[in-house]
C-alpha positions in Angstrom: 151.6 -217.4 6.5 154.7 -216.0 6.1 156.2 -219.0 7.6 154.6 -221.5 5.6 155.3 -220.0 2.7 159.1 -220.2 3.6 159.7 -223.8 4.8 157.3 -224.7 1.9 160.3 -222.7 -0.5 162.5 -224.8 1.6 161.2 -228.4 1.2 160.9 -227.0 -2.6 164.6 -226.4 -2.8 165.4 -229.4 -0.8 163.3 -231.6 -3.2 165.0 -229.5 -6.3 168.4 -230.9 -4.5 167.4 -233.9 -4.2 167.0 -234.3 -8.0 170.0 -232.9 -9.6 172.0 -235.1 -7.1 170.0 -238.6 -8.4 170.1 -237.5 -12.0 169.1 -239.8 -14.7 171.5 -240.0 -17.4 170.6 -241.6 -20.9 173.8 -244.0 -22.5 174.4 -246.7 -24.9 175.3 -249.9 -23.0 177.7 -252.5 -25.0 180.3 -255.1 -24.4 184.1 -254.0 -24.8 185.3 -257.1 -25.0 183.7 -260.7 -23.7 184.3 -259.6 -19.9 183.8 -256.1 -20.0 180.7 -253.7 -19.9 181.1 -250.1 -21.3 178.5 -247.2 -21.3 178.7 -244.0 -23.3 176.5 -240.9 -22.6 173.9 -240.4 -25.4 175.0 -237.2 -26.2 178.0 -238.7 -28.0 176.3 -241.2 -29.9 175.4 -240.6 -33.3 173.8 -244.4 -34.9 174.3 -247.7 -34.0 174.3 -250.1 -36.8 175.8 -253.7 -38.3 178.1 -253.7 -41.0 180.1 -256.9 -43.0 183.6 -257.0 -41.7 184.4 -257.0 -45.8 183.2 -253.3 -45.5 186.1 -252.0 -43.5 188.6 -250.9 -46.0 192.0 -251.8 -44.1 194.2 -248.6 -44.3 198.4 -249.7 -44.0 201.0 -248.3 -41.6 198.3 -247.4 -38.9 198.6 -248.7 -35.2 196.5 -251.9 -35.4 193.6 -250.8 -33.1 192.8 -248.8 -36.4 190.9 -251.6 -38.1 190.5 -249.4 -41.7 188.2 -246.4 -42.6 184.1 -246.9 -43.4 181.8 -244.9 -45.1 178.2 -244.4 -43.6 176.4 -240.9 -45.4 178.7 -239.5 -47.5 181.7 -239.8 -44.3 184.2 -241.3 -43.6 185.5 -242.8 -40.2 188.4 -244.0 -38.7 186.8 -247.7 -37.7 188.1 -248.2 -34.4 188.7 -251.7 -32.1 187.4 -250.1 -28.9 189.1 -253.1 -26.5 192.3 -253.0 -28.1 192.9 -249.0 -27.4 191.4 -249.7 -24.1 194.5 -252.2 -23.6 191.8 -254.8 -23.5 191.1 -258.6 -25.6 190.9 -257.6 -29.1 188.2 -258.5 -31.6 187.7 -262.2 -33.0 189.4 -261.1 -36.2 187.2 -264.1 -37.1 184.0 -262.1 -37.1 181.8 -261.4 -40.2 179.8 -258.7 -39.1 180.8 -255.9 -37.0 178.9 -253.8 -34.4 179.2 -250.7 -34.7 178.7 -247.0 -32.6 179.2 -244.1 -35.0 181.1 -241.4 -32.2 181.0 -237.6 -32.4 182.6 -235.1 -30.1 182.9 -231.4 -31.3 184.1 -231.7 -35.3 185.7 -234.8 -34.5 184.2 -238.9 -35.5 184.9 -242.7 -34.9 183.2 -245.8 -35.7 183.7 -247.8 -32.6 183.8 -251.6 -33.2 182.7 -253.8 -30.2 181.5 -257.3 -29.9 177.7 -256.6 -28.7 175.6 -253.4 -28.3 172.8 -253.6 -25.6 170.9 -251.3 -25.7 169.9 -248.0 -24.3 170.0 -247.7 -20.1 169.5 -244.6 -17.8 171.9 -244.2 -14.8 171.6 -242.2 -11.8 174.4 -240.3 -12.0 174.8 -241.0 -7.7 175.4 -244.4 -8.5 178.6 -243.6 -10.7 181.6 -244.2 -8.9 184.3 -241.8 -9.9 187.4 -243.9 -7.8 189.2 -245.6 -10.7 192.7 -245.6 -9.1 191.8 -249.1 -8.5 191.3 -249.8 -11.8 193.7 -251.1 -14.8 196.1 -248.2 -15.9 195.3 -248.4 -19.8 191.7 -247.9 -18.4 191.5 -245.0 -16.3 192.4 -242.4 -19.0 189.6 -243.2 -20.9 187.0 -243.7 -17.7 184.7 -240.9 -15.6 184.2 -244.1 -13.7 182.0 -247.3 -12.8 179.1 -248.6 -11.5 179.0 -252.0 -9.5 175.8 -253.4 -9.9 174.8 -256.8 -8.6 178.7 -257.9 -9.2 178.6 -256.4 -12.9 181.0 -253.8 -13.5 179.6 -250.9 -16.3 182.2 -248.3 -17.5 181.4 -245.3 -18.1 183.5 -244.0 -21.2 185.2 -240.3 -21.7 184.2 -240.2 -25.5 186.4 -237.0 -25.8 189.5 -238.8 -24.5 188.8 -241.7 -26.5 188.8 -239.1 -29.9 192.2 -237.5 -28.7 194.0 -240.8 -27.5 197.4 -240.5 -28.8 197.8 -244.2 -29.9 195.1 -243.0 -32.8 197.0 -239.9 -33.4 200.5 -241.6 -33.9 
């Protein structure tokens, strides 16, 4: 009996591995700009909302991914164009209503602006692949890495690198 009850603690642990490895994790899928996917881990997301363009107060002698500051709750945010700190095709300064993921790492806040928001997805965190060295240099500071999926490439974001990029901090 002894025995059983060992490789039956085995196949236990084994199966226990077997999950953490193939780990589902929960993040906000969105366009970056028209050709490229992003994903940012849940954990980081505060709301998701659509706001007028008109309600982006522009703020002067900021770097011009800084579109202005919003207010959303009695806060304010730095509203952000997330493809244009990425080193990516800015926003259609055309646009009248902006999409918009409220950010929050630690004490610190952002309103990024994208084109299009998804939805919410669940990866398996075995299907990330954490190789970016392949991948455009204004990129890869901001990545933990990609997933290929049926010729789509999804990115998964570093919201605490994004916070503390120096081009915001200039």
């Amino acid at each position: 009996m002894q025995t059983l009850s060992k490789s039956g603690n085995h196949l236990q642990n084994a199966k226990m591995d077997v999950t953490e490895e193939t780990s589902l994790d929960t993040c906000l899928k969105f366009a970056i700009d028209p050709q490229t996917i992003g994903l940012l881990e849940s954990e980081f997301t505060q709301e998701v909302l659509t706001i007028r363009a008109s309600h982006v107060m522009p703020v002067p002698n900021k770097p011009s991914c800084i579109l202005g500051i919003l207010s959303r709750r009695r806060r304010v945010y730095w509203a952000i164009d997330l493809a244009m700190l990425l080193g990516l095709q800015p926003l259609d300064q055309n646009i009248g209503l902006y999409q918009v993921i409220l950010t929050s790492v630690q004490q610190s806040s952002l309103a990024l602006i994208v084109p299009k928001i998804f939805g919410v997805v669940e990866i398996q965190s075995d299907r990330l692949d954490k190789n970016i060295s392949s991948l455009p240099a204004t990129l890869r500071p901001y990545l933990k890495g990609f997933i290929n999926e049926n010729a789509e490439f999804s990115y998964l974001l570093k919201a605490e690198n994004i916070m503390q990029s120096a081009i915001l901090h200039s």
